[in-house]
mmCIF file of the N, C-alpha and C atoms, coordinates in Angstrom:
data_MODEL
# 
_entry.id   MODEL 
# 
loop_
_atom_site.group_PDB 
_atom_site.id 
_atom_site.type_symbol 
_atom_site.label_atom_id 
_atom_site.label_alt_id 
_atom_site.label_comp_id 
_atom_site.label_asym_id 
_atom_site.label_entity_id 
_atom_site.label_seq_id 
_atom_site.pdbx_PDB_ins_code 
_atom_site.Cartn_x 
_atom_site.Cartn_y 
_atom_site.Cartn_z 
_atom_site.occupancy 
_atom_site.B_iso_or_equiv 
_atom_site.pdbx_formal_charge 
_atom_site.auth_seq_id 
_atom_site.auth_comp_id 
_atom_site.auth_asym_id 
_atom_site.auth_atom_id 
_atom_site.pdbx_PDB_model_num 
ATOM 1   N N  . UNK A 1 1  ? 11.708  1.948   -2.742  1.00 0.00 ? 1  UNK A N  1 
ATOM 2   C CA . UNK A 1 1  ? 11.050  3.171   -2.319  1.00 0.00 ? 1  UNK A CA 1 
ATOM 3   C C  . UNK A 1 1  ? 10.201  2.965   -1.069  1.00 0.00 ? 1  UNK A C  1 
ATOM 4   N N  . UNK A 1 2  ? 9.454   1.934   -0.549  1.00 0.00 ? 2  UNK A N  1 
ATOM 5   C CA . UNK A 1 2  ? 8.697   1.497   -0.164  1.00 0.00 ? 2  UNK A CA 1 
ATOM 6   C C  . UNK A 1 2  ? 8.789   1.025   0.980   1.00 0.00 ? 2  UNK A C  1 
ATOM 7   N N  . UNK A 1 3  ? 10.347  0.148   0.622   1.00 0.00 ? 3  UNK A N  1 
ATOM 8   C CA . UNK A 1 3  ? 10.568  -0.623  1.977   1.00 0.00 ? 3  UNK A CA 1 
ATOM 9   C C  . UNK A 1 3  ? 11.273  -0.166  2.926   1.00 0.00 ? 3  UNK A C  1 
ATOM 10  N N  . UNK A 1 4  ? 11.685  1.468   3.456   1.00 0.00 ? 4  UNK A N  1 
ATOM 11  C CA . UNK A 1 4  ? 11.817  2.152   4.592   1.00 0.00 ? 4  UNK A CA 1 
ATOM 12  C C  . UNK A 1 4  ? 10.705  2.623   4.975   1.00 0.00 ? 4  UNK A C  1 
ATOM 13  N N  . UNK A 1 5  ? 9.340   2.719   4.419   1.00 0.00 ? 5  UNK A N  1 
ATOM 14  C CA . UNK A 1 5  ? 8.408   3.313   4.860   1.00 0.00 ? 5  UNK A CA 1 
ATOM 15  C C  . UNK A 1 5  ? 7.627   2.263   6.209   1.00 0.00 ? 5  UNK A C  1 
ATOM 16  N N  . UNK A 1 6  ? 6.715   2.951   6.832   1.00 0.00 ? 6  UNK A N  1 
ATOM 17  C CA . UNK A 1 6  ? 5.600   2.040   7.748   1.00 0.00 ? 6  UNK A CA 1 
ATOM 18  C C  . UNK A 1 6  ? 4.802   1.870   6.891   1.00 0.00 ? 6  UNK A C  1 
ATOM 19  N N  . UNK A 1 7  ? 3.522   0.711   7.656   1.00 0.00 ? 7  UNK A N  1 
ATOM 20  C CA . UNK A 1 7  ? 2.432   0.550   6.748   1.00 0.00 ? 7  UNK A CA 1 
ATOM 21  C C  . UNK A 1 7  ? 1.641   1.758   6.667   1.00 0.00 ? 7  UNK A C  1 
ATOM 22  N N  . UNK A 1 8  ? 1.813   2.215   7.899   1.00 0.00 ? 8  UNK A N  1 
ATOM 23  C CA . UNK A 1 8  ? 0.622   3.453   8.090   1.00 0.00 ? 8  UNK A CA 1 
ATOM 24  C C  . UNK A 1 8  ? 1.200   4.667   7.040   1.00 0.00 ? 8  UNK A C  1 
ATOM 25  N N  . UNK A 1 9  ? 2.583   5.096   6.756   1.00 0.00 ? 9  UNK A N  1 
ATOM 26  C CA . UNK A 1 9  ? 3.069   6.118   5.256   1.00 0.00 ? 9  UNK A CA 1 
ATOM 27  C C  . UNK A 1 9  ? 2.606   5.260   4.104   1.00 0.00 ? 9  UNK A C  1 
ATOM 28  N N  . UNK A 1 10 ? 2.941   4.232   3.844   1.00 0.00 ? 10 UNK A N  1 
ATOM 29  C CA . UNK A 1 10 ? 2.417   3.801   2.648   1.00 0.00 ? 10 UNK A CA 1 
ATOM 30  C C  . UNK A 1 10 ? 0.968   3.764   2.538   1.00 0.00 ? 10 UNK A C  1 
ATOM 31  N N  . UNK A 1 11 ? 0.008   3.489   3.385   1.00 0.00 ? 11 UNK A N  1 
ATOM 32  C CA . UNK A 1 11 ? -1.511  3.840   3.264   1.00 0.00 ? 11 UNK A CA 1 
ATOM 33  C C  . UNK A 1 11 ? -1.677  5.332   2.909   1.00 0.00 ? 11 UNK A C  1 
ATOM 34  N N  . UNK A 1 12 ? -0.820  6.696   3.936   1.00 0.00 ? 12 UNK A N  1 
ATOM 35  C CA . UNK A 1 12 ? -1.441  7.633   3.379   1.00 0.00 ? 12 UNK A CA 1 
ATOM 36  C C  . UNK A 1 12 ? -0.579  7.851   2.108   1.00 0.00 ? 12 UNK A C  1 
ATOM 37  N N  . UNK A 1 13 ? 0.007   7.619   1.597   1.00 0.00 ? 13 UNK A N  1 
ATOM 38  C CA . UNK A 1 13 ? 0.655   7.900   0.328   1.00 0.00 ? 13 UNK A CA 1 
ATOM 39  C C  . UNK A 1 13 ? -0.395  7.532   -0.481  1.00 0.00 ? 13 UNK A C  1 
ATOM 40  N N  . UNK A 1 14 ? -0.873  6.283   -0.594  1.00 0.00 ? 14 UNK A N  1 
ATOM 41  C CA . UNK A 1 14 ? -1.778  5.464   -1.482  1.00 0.00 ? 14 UNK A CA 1 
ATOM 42  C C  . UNK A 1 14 ? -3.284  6.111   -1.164  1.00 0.00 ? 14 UNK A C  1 
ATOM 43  N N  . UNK A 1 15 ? -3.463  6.553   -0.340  1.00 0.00 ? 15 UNK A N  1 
ATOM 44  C CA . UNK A 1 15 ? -5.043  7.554   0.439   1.00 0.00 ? 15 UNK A CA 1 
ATOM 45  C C  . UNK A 1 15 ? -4.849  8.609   -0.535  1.00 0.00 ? 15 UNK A C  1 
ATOM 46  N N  . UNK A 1 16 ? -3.132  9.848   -0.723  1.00 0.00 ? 16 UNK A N  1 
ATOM 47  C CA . UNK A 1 16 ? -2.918  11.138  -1.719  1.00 0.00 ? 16 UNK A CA 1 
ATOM 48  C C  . UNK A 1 16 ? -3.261  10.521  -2.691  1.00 0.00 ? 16 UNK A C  1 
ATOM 49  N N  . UNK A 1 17 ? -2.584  9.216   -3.325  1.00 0.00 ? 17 UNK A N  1 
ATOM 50  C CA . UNK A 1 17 ? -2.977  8.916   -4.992  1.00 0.00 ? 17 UNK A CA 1 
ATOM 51  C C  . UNK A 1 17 ? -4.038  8.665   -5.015  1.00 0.00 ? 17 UNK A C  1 
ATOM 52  N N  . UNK A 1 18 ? -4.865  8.076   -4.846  1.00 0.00 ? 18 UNK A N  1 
ATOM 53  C CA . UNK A 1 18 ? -6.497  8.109   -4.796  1.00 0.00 ? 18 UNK A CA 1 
ATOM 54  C C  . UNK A 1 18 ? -7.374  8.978   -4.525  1.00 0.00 ? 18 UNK A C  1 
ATOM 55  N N  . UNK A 1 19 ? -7.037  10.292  -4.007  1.00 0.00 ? 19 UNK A N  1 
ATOM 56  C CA . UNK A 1 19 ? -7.401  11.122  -3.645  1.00 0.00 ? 19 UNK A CA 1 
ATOM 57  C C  . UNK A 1 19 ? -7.320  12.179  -5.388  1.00 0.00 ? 19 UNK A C  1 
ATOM 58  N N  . UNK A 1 20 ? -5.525  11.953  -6.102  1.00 0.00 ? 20 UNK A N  1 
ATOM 59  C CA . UNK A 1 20 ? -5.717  12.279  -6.783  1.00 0.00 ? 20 UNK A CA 1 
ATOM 60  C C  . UNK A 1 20 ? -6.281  11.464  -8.337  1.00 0.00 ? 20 UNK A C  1 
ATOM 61  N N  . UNK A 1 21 ? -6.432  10.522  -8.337  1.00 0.00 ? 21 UNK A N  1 
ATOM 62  C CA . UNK A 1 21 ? -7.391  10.072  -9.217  1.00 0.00 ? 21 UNK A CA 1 
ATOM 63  C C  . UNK A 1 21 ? -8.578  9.899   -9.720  1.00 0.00 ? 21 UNK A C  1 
ATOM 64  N N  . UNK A 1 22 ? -9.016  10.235  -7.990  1.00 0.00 ? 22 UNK A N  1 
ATOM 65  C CA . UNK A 1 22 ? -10.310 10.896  -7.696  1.00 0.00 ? 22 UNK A CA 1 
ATOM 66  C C  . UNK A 1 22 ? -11.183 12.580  -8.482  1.00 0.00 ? 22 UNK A C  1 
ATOM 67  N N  . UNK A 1 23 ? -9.988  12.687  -8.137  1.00 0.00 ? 23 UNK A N  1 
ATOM 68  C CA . UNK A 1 23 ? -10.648 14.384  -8.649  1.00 0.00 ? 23 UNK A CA 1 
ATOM 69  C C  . UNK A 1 23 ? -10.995 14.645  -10.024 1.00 0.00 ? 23 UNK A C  1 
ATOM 70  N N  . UNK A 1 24 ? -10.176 13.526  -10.724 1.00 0.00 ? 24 UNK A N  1 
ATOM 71  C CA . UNK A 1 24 ? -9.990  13.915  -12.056 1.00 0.00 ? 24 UNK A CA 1 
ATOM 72  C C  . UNK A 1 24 ? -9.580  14.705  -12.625 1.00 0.00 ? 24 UNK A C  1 
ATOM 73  N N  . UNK A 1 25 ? -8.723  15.731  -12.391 1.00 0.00 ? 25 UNK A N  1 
ATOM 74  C CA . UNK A 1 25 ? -8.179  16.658  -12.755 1.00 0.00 ? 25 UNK A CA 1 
ATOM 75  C C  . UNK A 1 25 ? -6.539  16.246  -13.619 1.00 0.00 ? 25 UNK A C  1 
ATOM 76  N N  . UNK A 1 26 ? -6.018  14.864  -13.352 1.00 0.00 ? 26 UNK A N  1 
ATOM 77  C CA . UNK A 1 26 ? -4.752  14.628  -14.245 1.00 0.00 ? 26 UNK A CA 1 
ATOM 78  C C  . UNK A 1 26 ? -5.231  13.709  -16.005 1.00 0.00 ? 26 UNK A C  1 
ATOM 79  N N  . UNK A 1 27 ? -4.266  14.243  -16.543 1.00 0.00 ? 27 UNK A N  1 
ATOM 80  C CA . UNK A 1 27 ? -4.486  14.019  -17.895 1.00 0.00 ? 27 UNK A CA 1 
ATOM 81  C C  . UNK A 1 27 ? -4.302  12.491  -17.795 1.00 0.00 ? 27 UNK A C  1 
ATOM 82  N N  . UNK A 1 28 ? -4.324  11.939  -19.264 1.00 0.00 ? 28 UNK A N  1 
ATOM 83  C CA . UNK A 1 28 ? -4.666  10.339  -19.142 1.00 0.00 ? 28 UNK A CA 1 
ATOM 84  C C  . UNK A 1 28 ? -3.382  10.140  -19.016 1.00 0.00 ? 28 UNK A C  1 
ATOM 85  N N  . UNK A 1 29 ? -2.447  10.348  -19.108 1.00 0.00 ? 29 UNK A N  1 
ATOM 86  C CA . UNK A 1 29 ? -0.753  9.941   -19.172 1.00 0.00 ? 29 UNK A CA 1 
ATOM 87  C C  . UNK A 1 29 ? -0.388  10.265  -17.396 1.00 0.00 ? 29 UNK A C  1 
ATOM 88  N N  . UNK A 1 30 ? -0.896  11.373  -17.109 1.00 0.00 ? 30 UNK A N  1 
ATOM 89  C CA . UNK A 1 30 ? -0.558  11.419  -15.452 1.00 0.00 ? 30 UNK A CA 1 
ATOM 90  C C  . UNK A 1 30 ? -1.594  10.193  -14.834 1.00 0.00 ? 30 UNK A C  1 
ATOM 91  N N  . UNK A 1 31 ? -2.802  10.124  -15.169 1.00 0.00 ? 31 UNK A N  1 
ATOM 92  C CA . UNK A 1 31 ? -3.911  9.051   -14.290 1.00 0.00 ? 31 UNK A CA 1 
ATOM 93  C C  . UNK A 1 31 ? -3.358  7.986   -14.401 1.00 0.00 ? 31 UNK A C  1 
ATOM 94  N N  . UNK A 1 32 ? -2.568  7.356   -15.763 1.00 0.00 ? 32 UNK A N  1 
ATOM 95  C CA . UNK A 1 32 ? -1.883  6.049   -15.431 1.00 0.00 ? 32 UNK A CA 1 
ATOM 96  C C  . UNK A 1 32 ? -0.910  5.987   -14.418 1.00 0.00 ? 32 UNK A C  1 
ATOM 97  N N  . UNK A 1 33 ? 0.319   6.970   -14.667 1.00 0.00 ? 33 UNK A N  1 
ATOM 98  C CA . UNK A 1 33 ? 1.197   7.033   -13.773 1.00 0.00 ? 33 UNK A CA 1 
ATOM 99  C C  . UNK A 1 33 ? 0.695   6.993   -12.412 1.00 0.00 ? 33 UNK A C  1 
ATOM 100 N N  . UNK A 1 34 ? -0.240  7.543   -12.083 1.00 0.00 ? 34 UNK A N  1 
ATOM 101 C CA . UNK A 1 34 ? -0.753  7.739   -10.927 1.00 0.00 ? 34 UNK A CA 1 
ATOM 102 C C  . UNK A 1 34 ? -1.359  6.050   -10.466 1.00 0.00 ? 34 UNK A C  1 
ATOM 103 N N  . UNK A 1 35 ? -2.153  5.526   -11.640 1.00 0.00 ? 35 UNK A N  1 
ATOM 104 C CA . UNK A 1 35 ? -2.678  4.507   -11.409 1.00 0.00 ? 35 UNK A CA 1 
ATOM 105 C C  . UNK A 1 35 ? -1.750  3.595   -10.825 1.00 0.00 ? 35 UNK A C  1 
ATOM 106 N N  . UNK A 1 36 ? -0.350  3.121   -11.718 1.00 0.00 ? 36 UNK A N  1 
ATOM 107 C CA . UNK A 1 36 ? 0.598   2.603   -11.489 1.00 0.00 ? 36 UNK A CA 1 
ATOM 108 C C  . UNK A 1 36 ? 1.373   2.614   -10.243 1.00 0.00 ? 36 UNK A C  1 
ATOM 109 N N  . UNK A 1 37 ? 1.508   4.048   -9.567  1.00 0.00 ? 37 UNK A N  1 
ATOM 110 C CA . UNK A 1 37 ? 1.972   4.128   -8.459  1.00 0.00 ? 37 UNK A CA 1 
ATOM 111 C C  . UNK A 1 37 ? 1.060   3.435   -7.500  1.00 0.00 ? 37 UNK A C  1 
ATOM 112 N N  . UNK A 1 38 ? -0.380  3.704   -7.424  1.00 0.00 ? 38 UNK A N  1 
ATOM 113 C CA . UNK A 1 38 ? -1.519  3.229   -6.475  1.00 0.00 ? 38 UNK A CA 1 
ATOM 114 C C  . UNK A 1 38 ? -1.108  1.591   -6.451  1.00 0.00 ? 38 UNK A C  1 
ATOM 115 N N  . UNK A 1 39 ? -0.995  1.022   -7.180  1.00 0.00 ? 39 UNK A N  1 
ATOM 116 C CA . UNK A 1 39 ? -0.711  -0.750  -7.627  1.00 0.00 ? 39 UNK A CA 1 
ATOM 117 C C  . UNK A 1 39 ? 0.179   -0.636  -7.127  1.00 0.00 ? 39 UNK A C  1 
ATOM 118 N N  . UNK A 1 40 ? 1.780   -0.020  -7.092  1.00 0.00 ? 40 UNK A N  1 
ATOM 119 C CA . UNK A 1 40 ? 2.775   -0.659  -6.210  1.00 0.00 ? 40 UNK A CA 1 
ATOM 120 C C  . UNK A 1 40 ? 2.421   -0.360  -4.864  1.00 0.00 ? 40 UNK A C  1 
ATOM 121 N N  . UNK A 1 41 ? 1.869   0.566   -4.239  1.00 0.00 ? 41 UNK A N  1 
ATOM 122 C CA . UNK A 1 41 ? 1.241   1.343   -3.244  1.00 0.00 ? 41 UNK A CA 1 
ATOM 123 C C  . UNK A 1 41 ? 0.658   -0.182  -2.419  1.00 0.00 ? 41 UNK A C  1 
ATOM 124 N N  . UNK A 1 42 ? -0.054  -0.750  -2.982  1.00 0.00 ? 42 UNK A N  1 
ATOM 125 C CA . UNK A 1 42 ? -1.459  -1.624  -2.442  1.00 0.00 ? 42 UNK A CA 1 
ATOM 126 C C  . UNK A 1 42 ? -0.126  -2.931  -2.620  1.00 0.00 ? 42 UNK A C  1 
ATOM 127 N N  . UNK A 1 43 ? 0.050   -3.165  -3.591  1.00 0.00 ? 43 UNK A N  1 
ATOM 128 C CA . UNK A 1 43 ? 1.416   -4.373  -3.394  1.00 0.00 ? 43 UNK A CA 1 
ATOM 129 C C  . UNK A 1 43 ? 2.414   -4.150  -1.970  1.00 0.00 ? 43 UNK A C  1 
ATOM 130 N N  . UNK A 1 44 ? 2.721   -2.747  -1.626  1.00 0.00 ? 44 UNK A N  1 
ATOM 131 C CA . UNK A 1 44 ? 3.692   -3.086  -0.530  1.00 0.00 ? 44 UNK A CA 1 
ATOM 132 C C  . UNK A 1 44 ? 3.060   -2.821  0.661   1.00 0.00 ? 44 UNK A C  1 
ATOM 133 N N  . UNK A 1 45 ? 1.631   -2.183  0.864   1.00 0.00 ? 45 UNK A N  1 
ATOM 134 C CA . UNK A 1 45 ? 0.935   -2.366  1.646   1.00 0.00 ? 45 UNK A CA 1 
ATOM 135 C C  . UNK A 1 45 ? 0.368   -4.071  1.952   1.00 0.00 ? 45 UNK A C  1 
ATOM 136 N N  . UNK A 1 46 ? 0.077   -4.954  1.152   1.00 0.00 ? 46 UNK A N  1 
ATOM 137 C CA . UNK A 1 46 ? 0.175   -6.115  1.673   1.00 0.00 ? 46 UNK A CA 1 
ATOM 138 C C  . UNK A 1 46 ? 0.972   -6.871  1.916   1.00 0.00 ? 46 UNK A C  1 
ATOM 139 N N  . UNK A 1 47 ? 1.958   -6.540  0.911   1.00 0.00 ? 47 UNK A N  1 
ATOM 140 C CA . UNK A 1 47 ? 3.263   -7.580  1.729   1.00 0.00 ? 47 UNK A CA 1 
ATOM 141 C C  . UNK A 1 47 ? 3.322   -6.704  3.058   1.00 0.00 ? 47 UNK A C  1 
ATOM 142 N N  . UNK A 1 48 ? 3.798   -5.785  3.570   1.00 0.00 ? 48 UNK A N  1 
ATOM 143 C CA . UNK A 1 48 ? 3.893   -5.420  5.043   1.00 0.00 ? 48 UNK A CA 1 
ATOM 144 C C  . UNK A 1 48 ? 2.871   -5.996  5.913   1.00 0.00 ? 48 UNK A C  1 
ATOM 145 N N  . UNK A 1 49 ? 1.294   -6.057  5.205   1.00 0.00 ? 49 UNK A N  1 
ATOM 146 C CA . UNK A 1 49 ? 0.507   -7.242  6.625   1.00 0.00 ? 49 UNK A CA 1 
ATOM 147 C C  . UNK A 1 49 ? 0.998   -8.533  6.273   1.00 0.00 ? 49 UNK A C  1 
ATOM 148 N N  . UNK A 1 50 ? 1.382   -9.079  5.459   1.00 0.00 ? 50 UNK A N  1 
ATOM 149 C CA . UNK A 1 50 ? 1.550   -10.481 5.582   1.00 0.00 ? 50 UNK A CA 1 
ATOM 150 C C  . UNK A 1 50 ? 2.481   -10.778 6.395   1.00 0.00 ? 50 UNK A C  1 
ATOM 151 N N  . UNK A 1 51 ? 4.045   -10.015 6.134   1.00 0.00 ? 51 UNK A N  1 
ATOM 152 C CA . UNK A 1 51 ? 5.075   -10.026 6.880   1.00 0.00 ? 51 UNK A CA 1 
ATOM 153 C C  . UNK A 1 51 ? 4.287   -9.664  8.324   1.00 0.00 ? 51 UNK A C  1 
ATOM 154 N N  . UNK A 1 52 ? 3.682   -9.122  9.106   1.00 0.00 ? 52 UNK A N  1 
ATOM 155 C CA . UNK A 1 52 ? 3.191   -8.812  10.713  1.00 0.00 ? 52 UNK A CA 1 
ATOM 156 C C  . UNK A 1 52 ? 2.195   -9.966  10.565  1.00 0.00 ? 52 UNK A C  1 
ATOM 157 N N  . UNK A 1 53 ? 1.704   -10.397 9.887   1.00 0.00 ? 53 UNK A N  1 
ATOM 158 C CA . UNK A 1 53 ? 0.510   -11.250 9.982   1.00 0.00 ? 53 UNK A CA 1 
ATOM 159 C C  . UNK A 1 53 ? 2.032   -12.960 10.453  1.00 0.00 ? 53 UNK A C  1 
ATOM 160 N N  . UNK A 1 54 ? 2.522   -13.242 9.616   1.00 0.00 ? 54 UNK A N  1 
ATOM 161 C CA . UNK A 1 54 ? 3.577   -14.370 10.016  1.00 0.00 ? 54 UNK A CA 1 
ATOM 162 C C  . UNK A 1 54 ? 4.375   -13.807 10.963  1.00 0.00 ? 54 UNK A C  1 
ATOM 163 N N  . UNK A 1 55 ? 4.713   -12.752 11.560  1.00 0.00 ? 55 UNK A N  1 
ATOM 164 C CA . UNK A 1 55 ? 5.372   -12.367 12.711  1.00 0.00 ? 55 UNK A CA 1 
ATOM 165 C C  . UNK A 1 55 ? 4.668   -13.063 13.836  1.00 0.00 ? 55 UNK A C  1 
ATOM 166 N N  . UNK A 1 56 ? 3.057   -12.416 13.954  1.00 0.00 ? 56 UNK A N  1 
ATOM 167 C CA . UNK A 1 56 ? 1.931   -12.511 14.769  1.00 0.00 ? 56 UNK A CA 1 
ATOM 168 C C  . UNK A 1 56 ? 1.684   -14.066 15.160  1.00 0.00 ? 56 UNK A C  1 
ATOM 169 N N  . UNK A 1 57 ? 1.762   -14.879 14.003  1.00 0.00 ? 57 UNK A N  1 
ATOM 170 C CA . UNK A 1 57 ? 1.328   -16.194 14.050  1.00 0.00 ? 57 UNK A CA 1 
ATOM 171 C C  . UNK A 1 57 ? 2.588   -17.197 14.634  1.00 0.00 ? 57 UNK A C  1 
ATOM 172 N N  . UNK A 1 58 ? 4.054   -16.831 14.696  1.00 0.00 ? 58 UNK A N  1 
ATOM 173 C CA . UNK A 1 58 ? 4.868   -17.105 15.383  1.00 0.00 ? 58 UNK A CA 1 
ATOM 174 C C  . UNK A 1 58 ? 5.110   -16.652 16.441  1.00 0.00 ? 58 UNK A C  1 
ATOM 175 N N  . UNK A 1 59 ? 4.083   -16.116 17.137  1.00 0.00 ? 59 UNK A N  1 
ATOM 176 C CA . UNK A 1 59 ? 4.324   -15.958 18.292  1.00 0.00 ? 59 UNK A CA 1 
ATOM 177 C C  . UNK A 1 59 ? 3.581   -16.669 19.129  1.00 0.00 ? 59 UNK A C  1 
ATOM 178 N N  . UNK A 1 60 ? 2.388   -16.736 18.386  1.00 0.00 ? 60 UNK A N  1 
ATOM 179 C CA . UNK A 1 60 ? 1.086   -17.152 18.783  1.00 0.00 ? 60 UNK A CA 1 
ATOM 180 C C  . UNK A 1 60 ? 0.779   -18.616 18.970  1.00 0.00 ? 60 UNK A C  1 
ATOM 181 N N  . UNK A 1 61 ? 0.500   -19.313 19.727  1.00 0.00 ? 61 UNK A N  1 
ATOM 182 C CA . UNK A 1 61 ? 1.117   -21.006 19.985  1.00 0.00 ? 61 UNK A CA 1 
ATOM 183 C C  . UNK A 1 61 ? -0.490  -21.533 19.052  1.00 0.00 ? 61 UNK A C  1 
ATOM 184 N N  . UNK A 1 62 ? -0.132  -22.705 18.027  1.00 0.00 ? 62 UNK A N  1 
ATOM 185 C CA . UNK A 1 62 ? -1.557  -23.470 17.516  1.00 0.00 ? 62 UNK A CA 1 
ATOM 186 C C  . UNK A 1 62 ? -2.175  -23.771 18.641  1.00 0.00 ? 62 UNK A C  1 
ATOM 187 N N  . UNK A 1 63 ? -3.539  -23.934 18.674  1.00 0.00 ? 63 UNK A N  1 
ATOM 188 C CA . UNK A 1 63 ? -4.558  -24.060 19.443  1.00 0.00 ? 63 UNK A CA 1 
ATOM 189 C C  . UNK A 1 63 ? -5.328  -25.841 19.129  1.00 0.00 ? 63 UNK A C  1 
ATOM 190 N N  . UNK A 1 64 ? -4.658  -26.267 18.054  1.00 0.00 ? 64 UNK A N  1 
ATOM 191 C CA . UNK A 1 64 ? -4.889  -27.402 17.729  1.00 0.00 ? 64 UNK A CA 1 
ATOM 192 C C  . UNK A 1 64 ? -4.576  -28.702 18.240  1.00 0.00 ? 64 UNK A C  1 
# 
């Protein structure tokens, strides 16, 4: 689901679910679901910096 998106769609996707967990307005069976989505949300939001973060660092010559 995840991995055609940018980092910047998957942040605001994960910004709507928090937004709606926030309000409190979903029952406890939707707030998990919701919860659950937020967790894969934040999982493919970091693998996408890690992947640019090792892009970045192969480009970048050690300084050592």
């Amino acid at each position: 689901m995840t991995d055609e998106l940018t980092y910047e769609q998957i942040v605001e996707k994960l910004e709507a679910v928090t937004s709606q967990l926030a309000n409190g307005t979903a029952g406890i069976e939707a707030a998990a679901d919701l919860f659950e989505e937020a967790q894969r949300l934040h999982a493919a939001a970091s693998a996408r910096l890690d992947q640019v973060r090792k892009r970045l660092e192969a480009l970048t010559p050690d300084e050592d």
